[in-house]
C-alpha positions in Angstrom: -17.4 29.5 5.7 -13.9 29.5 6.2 -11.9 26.4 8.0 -9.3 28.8 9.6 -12.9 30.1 12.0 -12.5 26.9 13.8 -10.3 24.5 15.6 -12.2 21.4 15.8 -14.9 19.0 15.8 -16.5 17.8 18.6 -19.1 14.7 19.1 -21.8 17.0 19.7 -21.3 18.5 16.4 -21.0 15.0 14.7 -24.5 14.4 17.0 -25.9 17.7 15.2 -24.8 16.4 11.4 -26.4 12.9 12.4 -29.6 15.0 12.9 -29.3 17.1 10.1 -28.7 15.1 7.5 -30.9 12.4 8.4 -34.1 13.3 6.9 -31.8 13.0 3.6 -29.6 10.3 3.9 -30.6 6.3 5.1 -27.7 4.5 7.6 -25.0 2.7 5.8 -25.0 -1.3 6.7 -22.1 -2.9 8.6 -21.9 -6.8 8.2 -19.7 -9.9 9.1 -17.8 -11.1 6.7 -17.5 -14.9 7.2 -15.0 -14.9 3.8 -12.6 -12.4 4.8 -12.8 -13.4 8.4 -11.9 -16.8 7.2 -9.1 -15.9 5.5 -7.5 -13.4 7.4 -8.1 -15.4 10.9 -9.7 -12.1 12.3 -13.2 -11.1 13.7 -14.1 -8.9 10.4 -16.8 -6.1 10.0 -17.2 -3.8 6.9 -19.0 -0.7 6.9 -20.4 -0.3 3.9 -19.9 3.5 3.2 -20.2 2.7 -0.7 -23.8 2.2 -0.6 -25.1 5.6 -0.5 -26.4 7.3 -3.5 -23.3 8.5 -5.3 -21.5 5.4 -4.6 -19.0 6.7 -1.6 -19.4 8.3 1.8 -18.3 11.9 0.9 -22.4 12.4 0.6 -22.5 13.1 4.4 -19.7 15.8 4.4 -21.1 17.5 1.6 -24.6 17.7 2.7 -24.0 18.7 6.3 -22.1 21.3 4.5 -24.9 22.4 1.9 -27.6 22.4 4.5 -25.7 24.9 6.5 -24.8 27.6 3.8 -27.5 31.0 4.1 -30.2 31.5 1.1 -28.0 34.3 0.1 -25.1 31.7 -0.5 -27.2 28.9 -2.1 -28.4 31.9 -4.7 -24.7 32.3 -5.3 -24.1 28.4 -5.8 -21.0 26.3 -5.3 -18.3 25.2 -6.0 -15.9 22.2 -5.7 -12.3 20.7 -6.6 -12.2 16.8 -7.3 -11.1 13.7 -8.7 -14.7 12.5 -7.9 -16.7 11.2 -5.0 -16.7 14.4 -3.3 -18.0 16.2 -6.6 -20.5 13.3 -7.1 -21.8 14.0 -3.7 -21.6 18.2 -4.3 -23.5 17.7 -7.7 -25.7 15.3 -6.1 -27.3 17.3 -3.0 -27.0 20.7 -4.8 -29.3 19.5 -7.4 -32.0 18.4 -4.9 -31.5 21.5 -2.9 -32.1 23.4 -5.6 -28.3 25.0 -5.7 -26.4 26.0 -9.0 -22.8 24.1 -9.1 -19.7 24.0 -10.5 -17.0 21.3 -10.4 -13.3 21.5 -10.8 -11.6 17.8 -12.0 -8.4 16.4 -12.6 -7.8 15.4 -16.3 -6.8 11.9 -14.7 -10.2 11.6 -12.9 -12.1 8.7 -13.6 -14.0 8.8 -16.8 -17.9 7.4 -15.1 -17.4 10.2 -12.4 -16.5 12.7 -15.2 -19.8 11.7 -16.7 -22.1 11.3 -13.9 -21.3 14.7 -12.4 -22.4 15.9 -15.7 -25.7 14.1 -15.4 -26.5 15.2 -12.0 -26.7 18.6 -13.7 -22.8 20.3 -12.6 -20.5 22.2 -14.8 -17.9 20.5 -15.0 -14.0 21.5 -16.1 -10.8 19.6 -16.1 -7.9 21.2 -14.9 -4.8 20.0 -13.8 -3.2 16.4 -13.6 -3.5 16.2 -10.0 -6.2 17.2 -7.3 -3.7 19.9 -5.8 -4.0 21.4 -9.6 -7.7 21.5 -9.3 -8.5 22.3 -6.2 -6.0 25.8 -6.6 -7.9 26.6 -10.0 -11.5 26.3 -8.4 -10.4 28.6 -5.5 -9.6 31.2 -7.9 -13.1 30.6 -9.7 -14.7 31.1 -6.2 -12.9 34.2 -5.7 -13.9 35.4 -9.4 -17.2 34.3 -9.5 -18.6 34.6 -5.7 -19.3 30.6 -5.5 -19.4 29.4 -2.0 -16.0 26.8 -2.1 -17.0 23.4 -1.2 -14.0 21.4 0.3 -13.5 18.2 0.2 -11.5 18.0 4.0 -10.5 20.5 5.5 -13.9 21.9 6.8 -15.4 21.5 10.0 -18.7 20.4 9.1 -17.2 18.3 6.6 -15.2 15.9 9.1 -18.3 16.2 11.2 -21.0 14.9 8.5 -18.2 11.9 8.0 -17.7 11.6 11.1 -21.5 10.5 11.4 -20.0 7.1 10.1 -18.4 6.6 13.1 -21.4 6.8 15.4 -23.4 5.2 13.1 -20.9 2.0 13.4 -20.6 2.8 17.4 -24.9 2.3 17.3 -24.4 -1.1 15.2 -21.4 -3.0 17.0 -19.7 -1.8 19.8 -17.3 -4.5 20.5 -14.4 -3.9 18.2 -11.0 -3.2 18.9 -9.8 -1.6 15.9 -11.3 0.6 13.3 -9.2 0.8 9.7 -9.8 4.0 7.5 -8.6 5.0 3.8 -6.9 8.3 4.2 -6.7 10.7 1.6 -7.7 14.5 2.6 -8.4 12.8 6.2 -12.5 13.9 6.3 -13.4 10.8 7.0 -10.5 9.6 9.3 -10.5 12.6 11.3 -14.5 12.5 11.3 -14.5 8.7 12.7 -11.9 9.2 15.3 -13.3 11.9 16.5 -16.4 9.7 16.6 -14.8 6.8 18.6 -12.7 9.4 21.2 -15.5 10.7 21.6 -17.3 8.0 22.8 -14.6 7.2 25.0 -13.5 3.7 23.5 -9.6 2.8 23.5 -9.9 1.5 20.1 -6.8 1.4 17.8 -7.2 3.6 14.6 -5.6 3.0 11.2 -5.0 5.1 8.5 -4.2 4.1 5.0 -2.4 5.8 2.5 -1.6 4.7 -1.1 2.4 4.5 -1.5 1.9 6.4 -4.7 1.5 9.6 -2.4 5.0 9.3 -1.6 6.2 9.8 -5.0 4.2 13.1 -5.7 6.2 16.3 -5.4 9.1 14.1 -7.3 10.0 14.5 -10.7 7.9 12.4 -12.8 8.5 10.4 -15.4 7.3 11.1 -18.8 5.1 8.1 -18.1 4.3 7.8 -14.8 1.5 5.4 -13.8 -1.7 6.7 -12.7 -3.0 5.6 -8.9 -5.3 2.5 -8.5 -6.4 4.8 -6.2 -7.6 7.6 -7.4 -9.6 9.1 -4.9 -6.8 9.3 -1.7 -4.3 10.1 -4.4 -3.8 13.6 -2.4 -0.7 15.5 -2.2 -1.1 16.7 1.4 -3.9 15.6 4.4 -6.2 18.7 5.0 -4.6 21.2 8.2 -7.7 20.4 10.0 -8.1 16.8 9.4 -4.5 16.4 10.2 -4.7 18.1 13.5 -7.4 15.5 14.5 -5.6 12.8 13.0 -2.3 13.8 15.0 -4.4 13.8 18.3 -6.5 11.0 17.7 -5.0 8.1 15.1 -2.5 5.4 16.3 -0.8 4.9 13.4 -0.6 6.0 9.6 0.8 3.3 6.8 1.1 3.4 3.0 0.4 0.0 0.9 1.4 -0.3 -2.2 -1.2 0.3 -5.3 -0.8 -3.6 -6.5 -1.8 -4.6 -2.8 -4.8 -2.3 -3.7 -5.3 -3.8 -6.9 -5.7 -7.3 -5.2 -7.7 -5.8 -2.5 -10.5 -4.5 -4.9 -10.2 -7.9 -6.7 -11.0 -9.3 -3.2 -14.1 -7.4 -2.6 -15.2 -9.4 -6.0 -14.1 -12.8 -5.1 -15.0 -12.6 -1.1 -17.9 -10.4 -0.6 -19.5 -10.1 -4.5 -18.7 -6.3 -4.2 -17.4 -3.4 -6.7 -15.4 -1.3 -4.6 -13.1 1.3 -5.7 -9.2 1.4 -5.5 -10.0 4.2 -2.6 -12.4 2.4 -1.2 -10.5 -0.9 -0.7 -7.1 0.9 0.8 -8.7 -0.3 4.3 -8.2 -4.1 2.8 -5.0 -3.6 1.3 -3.7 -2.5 5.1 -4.7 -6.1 5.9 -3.0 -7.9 3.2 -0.1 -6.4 3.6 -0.3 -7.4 7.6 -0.6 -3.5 8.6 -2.4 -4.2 11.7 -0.8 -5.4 14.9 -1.8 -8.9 15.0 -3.3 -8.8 18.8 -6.3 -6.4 17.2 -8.7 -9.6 16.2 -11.9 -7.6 16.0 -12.0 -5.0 13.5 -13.8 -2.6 11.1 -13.0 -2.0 7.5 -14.3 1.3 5.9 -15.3 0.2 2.0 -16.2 4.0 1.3 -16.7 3.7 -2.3 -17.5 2.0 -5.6 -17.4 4.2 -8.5 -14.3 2.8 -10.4 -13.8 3.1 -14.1 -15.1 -0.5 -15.5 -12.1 -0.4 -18.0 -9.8 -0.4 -15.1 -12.3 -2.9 -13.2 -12.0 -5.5 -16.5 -7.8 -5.3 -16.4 -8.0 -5.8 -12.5 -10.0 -9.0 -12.8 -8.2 -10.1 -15.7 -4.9 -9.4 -13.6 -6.5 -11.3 -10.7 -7.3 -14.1 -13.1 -3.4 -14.7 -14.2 -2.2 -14.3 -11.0 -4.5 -17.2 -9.7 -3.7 -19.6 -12.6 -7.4 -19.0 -14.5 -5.6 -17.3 -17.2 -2.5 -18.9 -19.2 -0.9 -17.0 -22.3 1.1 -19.9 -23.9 3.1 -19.8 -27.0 4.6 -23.0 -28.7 6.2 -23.7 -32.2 4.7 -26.1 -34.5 5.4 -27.6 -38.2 3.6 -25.1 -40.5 1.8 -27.6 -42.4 -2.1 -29.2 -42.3 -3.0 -30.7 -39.1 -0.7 -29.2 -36.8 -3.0 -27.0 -35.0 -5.8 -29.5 -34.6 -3.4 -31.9 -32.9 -2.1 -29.2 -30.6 -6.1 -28.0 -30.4 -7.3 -31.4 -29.2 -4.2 -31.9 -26.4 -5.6 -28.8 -25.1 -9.6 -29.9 -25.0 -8.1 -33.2 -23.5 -7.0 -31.3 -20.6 -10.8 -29.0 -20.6 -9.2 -25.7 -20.9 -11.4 -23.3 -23.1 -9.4 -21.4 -25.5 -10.3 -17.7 -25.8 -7.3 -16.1 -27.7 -5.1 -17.6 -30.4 -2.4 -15.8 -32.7 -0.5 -17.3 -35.3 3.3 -15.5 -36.0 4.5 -16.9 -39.5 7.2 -14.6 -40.8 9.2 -13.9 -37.8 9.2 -17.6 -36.3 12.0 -18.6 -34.4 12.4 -21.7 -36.5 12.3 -21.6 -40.4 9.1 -24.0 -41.4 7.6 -23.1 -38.3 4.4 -21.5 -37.4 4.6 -19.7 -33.7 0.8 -20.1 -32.2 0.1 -18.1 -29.0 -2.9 -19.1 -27.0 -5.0 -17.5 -23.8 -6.4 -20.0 -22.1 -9.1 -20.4 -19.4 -7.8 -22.7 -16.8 -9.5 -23.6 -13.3 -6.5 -23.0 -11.3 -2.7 -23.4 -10.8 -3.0 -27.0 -10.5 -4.9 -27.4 -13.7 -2.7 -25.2 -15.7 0.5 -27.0 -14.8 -1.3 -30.5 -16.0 -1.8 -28.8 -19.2 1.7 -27.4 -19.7 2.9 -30.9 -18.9 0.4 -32.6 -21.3 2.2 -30.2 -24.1 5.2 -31.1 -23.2 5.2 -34.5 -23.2 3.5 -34.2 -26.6 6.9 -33.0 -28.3 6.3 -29.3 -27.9 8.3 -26.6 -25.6 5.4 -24.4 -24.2 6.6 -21.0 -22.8 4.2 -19.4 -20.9 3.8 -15.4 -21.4 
């Protein structure tokens, strides 16, 4: 099953995924959304590629690729490289068809897709810091152990069981003028413009890349910071996707990984949503005014959800600085009885609800003094800058952290 075989993807082979893999998989919702429309003065429909069973919209791919192998190659089993929707989705539909697999992972990969692959019964290994890493080490495992390779792109009937996204969106809403992808390997890119061209619509096509794919194949700092998101953070677009991509796709941008931070943060505040760093790149294109402005009615792909809930807890917390609900305060006060419940009660008289406080004795600025740091739940900007007034005009100096 080797990519090199073939040159393309057609419709009628994203028809003939649609058909097989439907007894399997249920059709992903698209939806208004009146928030995000609001907001971003646009005509705003997400497709809702997250919902399937492994949390992402590699399931399609994988399983239009797994229903195709011969019982000779599902006795063999499979194998795949990934930092972890497309082995979720592997492990998934090869334990309920019955096929022995093995996955190849990234030590970086997120630690609930680590652990879920696991569950759904794969081997799993971590190799490498990066996907490229991986994905060379499980070709040579193939090669030594006769596993059918899985890929996670750069397959035909991979782009054509993502591509089944696209007709699935065509069959919902046909009256959209531009359609905005995540790219990362470009399955699911190439897959939905294939889709669309297919169909014959005009419809302008964006691709999003995370900035942080520009720096790989740089030297690295010793401490370089891992992507927000994780699962486009590939070093090169798949030969075949790109080909597609090439033919088909208007226009390719990177956005940075804080504009993706803010975009999954968005999914929370806006549409009640957990969607991964990956999965919210389509957003991020928006925020960062990506899009030519005379494209008013749109799709956005949110094509996954499984994101680390560590990483989820320091985004929201992030999200609540940056809109004034969170205020890290210090001020200096006489180290003697009474001084905190004065500055204690200035605070309650302004309703802010005090989660954090730290007293710093021996290295005080001011001899006598006691240094108090505080996080504070406010309700927004306005409220916090009443309540750095209110301790100002009581005498102190607040500097906020």
């Amino acid at each position: 099953m080797n990519a090199s075989k073939h040159t393309s993807v057609t419709i009628d082979d994203i028809r003939e995924a649609q058909k097989r893999i439907a007894p399997y998989l249920f059709k992903t919702p698209l939806s208004y959304s009146h928030s995000l429309s609001r907001k971003l003065d646009r005509d705003i429909f997400i497709k809702w590629d997250n919902k399937l069973r492994t949390g992402s919209f590699k399931e399609r791919g994988a399983l239009n690729f797994l229903l195709q192998l011969s019982p000779e190659e599902k006795n063999r089993g499979v194998i795949a490289a990934s930092a972890g929707n497309h082995a979720l989705a592997v492990a998934w539909h090869a334990k309920q068809l019955g096929i022995p697999c093995s996955i190849v992972m990234p030590t970086t990969a997120p630690l609930v897709k680590m652990k879920t692959s696991s569950s759904f019964g794969a081997e799993v290994s971590l190799v490498g810091s990066a996907l490229h890493e991986s994905y060379a080490h499980a070709l040579e495992l193939a090669d030594q152990s006769g596993q059918v390779f899985v890929p996670g792109y750069d397959h035909p009937h991979i782009i054509a069981g993502a591509g089944v996204s696209g007709l699935e969106i065509l069959e919902d809403w046909d009256d959209f003028d531009a359609v905005v992808v995540p790219l990362g390997g470009g399955g699911l890119l190439a897959g939905i413009s294939r889709a669309i061209r297919g169909s014959g619509k005009d419809t302008y096509l964006l691709g999003v890349r995370s900035q942080w794919t520009k720096e790989m194949g740089k030297p690295k700092a010793q401490f370089s910071p891992a992507p927000i998101a994780d699962g486009i953070a590939v070093k090169d677009v798949g030969a075949l996707p790109k080909e597609i991509i090439d033919s088909d796709v208007n226009k390719v941008v990177h956005v940075e990984e804080k504009t993706i931070a803010t975009a999954i943060t968005s999914y929370l505040h806006e549409e009640r949503t957990v969607v991964e760093g990956a999965g919210a790149a389509a957003l991020a294109a928006l925020l960062e005014d990506a899009l030519p402005k005379q494209y008013q009615r749109l799709v956005l792909l949110a094509c996954g959800s499984n994101i680390d809930l560590n990483i989820l807890a320091r985004l929201i917390q992030r999200s609540q600085f940056k809109n004034g609900q969170l205020l890290r305060v210090r001020v200096s006060v006489p180290d003697r009885p009474g001084s905190l419940a004065r500055l204690t009660q200035t605070i309650s008289e302004q309703a802010a609800n005090v989660l954090e406080t730290y007293h710093e004795r021996s290295f005080s600025a001011e001899p006598g003094n006691v240094e108090i740091t505080f996080l504070l739940e406010t309700r927004d900007e306005e409220h916090k800058g009443d309540l750095m007034r209110s301790l100002a005009s009581s005498g102190l100096h607040p500097h906020e952290l």
